[in-house]
C-alpha positions as CSV (number, residue, x, y, z in Angstrom):
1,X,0.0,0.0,0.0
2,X,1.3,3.7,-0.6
3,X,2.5,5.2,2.4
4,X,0.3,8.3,2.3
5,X,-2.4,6.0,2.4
6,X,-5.4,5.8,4.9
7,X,-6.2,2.6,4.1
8,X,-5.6,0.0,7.4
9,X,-5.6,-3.5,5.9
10,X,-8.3,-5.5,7.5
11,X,-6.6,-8.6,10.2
12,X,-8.0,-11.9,8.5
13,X,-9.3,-14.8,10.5
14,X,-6.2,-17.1,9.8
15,X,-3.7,-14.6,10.9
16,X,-4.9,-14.9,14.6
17,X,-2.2,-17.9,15.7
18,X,-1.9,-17.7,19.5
19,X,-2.5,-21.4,21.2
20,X,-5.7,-21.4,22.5
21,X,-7.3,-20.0,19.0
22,X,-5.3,-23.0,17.3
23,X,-6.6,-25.6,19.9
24,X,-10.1,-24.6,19.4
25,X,-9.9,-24.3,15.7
26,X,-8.5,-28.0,16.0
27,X,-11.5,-29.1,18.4
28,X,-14.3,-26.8,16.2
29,X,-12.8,-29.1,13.0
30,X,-13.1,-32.4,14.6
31,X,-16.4,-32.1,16.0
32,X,-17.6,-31.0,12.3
33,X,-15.7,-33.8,10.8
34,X,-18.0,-36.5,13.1
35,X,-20.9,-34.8,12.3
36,X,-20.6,-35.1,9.1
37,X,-19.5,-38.6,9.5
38,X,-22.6,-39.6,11.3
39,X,-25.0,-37.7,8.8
40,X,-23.6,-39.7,6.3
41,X,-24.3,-43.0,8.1
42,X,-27.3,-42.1,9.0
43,X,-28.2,-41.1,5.6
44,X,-26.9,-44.3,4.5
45,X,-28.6,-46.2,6.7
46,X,-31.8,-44.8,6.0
47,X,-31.2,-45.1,2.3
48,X,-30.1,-48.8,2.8
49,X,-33.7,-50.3,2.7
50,X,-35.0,-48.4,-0.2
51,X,-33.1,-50.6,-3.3
């Protein structure tokens, strides 16, 4: 950015690394990742006794 500017460049999500924000981004991610693991059993499941 020019110098002269005004312009204050906006902090993203990602740059925030301090340990607890890394450990609950961790956590946050696994607890999706079973969820969508048991949506798609349960899905399967229920989709199972239709063929």
């Amino acid at each position: 950015m020019n110098e002269h500017s005004n312009i204050v460049p906006l902090r993203q999500p990602d740059e925030i690394d301090d340990p607890l924000t890394n450990i609950l981004r961790s956590g946050a991610r696994q607890l999706l990742a079973q969820a969508v693991e048991m949506e798609a059993e349960a899905f399967l499941a229920a989709m199972k006794g239709l063929k």
